[in-house]
VEXDREN-2710 file (C-alpha; in Angstrom, 1 decimal):
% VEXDREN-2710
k/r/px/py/pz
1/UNK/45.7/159.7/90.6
2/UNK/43.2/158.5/93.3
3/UNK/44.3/155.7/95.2
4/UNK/40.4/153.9/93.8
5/UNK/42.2/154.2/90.3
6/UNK/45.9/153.9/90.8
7/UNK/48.7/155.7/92.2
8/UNK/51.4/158.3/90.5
9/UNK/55.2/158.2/91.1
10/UNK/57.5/160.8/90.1
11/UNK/61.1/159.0/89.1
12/UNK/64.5/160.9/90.4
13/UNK/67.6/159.7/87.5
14/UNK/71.0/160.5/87.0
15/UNK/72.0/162.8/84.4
16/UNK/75.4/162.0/84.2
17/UNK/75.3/158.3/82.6
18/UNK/77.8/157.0/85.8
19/UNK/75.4/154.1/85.6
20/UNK/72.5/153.7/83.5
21/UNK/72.1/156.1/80.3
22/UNK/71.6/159.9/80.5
23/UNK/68.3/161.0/81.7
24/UNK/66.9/164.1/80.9
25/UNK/65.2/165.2/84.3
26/UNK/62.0/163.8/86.3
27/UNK/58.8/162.1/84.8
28/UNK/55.3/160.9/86.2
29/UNK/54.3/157.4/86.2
30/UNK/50.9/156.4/86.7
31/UNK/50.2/152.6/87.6
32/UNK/46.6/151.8/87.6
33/UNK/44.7/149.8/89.5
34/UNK/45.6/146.6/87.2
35/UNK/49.1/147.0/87.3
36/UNK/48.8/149.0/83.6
37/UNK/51.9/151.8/83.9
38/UNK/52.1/154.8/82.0
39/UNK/55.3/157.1/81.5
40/UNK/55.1/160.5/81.2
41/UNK/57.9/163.4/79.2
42/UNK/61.2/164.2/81.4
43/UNK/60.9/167.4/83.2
44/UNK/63.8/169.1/83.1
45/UNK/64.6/170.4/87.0
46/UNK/68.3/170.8/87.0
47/UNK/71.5/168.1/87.1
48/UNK/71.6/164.7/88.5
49/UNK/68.2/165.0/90.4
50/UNK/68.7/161.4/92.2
51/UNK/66.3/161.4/95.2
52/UNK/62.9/162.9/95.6
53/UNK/60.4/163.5/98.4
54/UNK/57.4/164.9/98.9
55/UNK/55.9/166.5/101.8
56/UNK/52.8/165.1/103.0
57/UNK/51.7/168.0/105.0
58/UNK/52.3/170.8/102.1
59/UNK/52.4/168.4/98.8
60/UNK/56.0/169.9/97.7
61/UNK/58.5/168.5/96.0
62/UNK/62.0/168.2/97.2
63/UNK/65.4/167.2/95.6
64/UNK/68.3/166.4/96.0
65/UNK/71.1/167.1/93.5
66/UNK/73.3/164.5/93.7
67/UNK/76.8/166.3/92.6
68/UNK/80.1/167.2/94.7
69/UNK/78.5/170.7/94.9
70/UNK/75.5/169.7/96.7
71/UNK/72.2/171.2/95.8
72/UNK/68.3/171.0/97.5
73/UNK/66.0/172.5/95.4
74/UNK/61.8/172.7/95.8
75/UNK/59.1/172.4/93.1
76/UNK/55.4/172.9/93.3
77/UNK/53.3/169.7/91.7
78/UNK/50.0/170.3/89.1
79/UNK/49.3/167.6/87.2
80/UNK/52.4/167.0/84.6
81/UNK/53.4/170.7/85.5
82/UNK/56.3/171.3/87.6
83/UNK/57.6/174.5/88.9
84/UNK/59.8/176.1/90.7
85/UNK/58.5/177.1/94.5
86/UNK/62.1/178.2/96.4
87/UNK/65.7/178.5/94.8
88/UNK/68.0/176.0/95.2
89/UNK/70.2/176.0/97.9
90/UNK/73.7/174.5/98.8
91/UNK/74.4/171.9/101.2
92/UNK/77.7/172.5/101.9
93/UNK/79.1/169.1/101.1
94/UNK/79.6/166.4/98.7
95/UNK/76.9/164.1/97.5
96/UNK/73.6/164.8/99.0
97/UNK/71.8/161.3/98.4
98/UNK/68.3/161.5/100.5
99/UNK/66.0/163.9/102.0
100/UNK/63.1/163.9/103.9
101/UNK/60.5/167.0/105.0
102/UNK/59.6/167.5/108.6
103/UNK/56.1/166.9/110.1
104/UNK/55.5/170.6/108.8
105/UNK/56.8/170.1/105.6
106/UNK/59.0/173.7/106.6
107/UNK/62.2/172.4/107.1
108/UNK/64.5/169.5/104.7
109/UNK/66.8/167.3/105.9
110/UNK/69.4/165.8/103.5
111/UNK/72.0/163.2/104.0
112/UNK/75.1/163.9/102.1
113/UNK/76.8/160.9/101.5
114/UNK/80.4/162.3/100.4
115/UNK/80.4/165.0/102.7
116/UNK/79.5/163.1/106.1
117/UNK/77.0/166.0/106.8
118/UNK/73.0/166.2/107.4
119/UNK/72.2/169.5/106.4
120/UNK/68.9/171.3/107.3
121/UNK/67.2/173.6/105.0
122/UNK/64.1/176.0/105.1
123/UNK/61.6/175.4/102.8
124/UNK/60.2/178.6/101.2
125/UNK/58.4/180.4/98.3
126/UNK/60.8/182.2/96.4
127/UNK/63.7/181.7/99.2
128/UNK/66.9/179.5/98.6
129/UNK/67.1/176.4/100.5
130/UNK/70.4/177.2/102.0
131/UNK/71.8/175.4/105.0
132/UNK/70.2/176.7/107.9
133/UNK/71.8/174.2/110.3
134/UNK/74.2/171.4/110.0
135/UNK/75.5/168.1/112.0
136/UNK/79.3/166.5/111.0
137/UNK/80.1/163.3/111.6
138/UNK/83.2/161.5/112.1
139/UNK/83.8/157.5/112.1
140/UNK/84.7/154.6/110.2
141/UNK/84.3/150.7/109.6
142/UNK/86.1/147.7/109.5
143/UNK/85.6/147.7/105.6
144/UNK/88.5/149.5/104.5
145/UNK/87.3/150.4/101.3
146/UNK/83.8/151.4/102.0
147/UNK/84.0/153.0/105.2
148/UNK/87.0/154.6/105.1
149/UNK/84.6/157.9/106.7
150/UNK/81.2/158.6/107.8
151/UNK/78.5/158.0/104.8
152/UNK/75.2/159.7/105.9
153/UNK/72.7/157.6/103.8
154/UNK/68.8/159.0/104.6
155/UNK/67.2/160.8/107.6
156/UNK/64.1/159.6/108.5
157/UNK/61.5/161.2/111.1
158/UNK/60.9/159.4/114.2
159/UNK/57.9/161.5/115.1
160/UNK/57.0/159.4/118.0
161/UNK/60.4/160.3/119.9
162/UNK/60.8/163.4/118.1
163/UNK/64.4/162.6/116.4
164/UNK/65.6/162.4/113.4
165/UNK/67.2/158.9/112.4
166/UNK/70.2/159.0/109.9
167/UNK/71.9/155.5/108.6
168/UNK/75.7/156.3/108.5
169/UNK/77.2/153.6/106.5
170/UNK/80.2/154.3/106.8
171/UNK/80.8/154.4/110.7
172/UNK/78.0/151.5/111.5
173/UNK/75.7/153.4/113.4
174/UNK/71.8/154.8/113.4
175/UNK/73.0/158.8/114.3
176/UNK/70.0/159.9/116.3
177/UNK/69.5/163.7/116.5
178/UNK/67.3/165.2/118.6
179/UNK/64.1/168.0/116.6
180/UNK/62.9/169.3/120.1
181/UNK/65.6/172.4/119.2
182/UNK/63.9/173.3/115.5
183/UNK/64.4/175.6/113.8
184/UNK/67.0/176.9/116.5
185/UNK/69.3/174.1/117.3
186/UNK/69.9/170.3/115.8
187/UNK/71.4/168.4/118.9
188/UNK/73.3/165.5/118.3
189/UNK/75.7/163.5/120.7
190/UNK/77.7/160.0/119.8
191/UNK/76.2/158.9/123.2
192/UNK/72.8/158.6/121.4
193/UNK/73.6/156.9/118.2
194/UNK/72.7/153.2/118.1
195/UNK/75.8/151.1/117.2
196/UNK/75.2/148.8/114.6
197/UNK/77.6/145.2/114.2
198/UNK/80.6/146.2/112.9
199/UNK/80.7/146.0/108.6
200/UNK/77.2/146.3/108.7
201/UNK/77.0/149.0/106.4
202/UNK/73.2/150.3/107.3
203/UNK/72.3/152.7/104.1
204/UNK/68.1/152.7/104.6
205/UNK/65.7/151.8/107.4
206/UNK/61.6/152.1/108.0
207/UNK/60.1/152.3/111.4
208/UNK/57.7/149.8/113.1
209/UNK/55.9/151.4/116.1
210/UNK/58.9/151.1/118.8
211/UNK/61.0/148.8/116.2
212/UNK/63.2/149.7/113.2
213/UNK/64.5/147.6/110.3
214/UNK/67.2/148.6/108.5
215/UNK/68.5/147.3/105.7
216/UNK/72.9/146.9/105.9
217/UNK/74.5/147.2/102.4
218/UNK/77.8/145.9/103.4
219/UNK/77.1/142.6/104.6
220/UNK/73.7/142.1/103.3
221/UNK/71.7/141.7/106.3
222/UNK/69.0/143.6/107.6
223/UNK/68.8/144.4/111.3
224/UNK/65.6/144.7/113.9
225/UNK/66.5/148.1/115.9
226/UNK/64.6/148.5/119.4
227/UNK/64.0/152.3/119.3
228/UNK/62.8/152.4/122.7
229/UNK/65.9/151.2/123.9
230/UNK/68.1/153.0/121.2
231/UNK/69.8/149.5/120.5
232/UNK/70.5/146.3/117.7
233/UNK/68.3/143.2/118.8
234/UNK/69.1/141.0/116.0
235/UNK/70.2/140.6/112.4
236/UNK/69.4/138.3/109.7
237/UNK/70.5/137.3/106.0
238/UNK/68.6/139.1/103.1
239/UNK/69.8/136.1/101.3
240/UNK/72.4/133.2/100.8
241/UNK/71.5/132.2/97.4
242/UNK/73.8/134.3/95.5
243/UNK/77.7/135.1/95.2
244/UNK/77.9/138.7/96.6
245/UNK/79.5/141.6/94.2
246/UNK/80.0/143.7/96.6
247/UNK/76.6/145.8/95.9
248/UNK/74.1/144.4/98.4
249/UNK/71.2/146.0/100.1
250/UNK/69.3/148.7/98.4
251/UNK/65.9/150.4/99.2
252/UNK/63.9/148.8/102.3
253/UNK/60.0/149.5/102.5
254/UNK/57.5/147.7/105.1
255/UNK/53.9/147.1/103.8
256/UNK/50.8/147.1/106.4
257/UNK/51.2/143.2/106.3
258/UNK/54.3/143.4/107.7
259/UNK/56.3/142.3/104.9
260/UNK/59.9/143.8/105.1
261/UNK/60.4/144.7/101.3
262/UNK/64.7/145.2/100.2
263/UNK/66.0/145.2/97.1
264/UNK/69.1/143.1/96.5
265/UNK/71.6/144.7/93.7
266/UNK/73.6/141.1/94.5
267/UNK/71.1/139.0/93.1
268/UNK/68.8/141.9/90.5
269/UNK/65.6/141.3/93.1
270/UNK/62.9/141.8/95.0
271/UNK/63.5/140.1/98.2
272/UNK/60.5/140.1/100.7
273/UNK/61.3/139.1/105.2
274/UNK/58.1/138.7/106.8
275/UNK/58.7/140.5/110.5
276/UNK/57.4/139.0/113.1
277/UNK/57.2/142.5/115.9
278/UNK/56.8/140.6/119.0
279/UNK/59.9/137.9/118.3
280/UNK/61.7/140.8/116.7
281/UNK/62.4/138.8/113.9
282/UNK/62.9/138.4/110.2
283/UNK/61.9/135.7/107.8
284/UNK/63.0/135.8/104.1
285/UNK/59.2/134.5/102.2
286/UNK/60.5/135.3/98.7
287/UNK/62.5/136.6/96.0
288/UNK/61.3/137.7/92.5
289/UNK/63.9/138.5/89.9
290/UNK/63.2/142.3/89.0
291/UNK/64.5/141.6/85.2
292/UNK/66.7/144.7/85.1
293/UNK/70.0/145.2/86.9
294/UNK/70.8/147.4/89.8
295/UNK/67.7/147.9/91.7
296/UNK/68.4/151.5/93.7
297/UNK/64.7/152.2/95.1
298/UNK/61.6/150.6/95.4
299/UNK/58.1/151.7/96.3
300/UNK/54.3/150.4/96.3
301/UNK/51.2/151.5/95.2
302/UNK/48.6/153.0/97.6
303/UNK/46.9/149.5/97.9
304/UNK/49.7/147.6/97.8
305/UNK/49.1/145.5/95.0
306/UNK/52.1/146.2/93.5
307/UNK/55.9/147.1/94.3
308/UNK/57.5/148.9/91.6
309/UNK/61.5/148.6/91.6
310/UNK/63.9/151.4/90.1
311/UNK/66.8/149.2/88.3
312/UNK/69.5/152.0/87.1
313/UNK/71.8/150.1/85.8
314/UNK/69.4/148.6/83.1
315/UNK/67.0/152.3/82.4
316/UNK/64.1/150.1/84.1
317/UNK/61.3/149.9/86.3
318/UNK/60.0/146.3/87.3
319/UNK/56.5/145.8/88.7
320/UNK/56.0/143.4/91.0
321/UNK/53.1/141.9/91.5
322/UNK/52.1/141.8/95.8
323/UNK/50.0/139.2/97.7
324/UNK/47.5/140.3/100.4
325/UNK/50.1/141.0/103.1
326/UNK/53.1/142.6/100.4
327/UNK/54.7/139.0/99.9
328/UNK/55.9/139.5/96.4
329/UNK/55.0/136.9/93.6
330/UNK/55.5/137.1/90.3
331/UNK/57.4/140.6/87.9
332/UNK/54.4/141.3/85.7
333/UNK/55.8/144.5/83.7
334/UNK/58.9/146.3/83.1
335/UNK/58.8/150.0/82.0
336/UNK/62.0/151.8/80.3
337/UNK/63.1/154.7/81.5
338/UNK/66.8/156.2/81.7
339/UNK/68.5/155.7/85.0
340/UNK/65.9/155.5/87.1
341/UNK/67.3/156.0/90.6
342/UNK/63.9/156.9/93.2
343/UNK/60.5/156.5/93.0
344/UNK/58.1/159.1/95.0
345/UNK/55.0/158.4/95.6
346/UNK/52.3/161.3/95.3
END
């Protein structure tokens, strides 16, 4: 769909029923330009296909099997029609949870939670996306239970410093790896990672010219990041209002407005921080109760009229109705869906 008419999603979901019922692969989900969704059939594309991304500069799609077996597989997008474009590939460790495409949209980089590994993989017609290179990490956190090891939770492209930014919740740091060695070499030194507060927890962040935002799972906060400096300026509560189950930040997304958008698997919302760049920091504006339970990801539509909210735990997707800077308002739909876990916007 054009971004005049609406926008399409395709929706990652478990197929294992861990939380959430059984899904049966991958569907589209148009939401027009009045907030009207539509759902299409499950595509079947192999098990447990929890996060997808697709490449802006080549339009595939890329997955990541979420098993203790890792997998990265590609797919080619026409309409409702998916289909295969390379074989899948291992990623040599346990729990691969995010990926991400580089500039090219040659190479994927996937974070495997389990396995304290970012794997690299070449994207290619008819090729298997096998590890190419790789980057271990080692650390821990003051939360005994949750960061017992390093827990690589996304990798995100800093194009503007040309490195590659990977959450570790587990060891409270931002692992920074430098892409000026690609496809040869992935550097990465502990001198370069940004420490986080300890029990932070970070698990997702989006970039803000020379500023990130991450938001911390553990502690519920989210954190303003000075890239340029490779340091934590400040952190701030997503929200005091509820008793915490241990579940905490989810998904973080920052509309044009500059409206910091996390979802809160405490409290079953949509919370929305208005970030102010040149204080370097955060404001919580609002919270709207998602209607579901366990909101994993979150996206908008091209014009940002609406944030649509993936709640696993309840096989639902909330839409979320967005003022003119991305404050959100008021839930105006809620689509089922088993297990939706990730929302990618086409």
């Amino acid at each position: 769909m054009s971004e005049s008419t609406g926008t399409r999603f395709w929706v990652g979901a478990s197929t294992t029923g861990a939380l959430g019922s059984v899904a049966r692969g991958i569907r589209p989900l148009d939401v027009a330009a009045d907030g009207t969704v539509a759902l299409g059939e499950p595509v079947d594309v192999g098990p447990n296909p929890m996060f997808l991304a697709i490449s802006p500069a080549s339009g595939l799609l890329g997955i990541v099997h979420e098993l203790t077996d890792g997998l990265v597989s590609t797919w080619t997008l026409e309409g409702d029609t998916v289909a295969p474009f390379g074989r899948p590939g291992v990623t040599g460790a346990a729990d691969p949870c995010h990926l991400a495409f580089d500039e090219a949209g040659e190479l994927i980089f996937a974070a495997n939670y389990s396995g304290a590994r970012l794997s690299v993989h070449r994207s290619g017609p008819d090729a298997a996306a096998d590890v190419v290179l790789a980057a271990d990490f080692t650390g821990t956190g003051p939360n005994h239970e949750r960061q017992e090891s390093s827990h690589p939770h996304q990798a995100v492209v800093d194009s503007a410093r040309h490195q590659l930014l990977v959450p570790d919740l587990g060891a409270d740091r931002i692992r920074v790896l430098a892409l000026d060695g690609l496809p040869a070499t992935l550097a990465h030194a502990d001198a370069a990672d940004i420490a986080m507060h300890a029990g932070a927890g970070p698990r997702h962040l989006v970039i803000a010219g020379d500023l990130a935002i991450t938001a911390n799972e553990l502690d519920r906060t989210a954190s303003v990041i000075d890239l340029a400096e490779g340091r934590e300026v400040a952190w701030f509560s997503i929200g005091d209002d509820v008793e915490p189950r241990g579940l905490g930040c989810s998904a973080i997304r920052l509309t044009q407005g500059g409206i910091v958008l996390i979802g809160d698997r405490d409290a079953d919302a949509l919370r929305g921080l208005r970030l102010d760049a040149e204080a370097r920091t955060l404001e919580l504006v609002a919270t709207v109760a998602t209607g579901g339970r366990h909101p994993r990801d979150l996206e908008v539509t091209h014009d940002e009229r609406f944030a649509l909210v993936a709640d696993q735990g309840s096989d639902s997707i909330a839409v979320v109705a967005l003022d003119a800077d991305g404050v959100p308002t008021d839930l105006v739909g809620v689509v089922e869906t088993p297990a939706p876990a990730c929302l990618a916007r086409v």
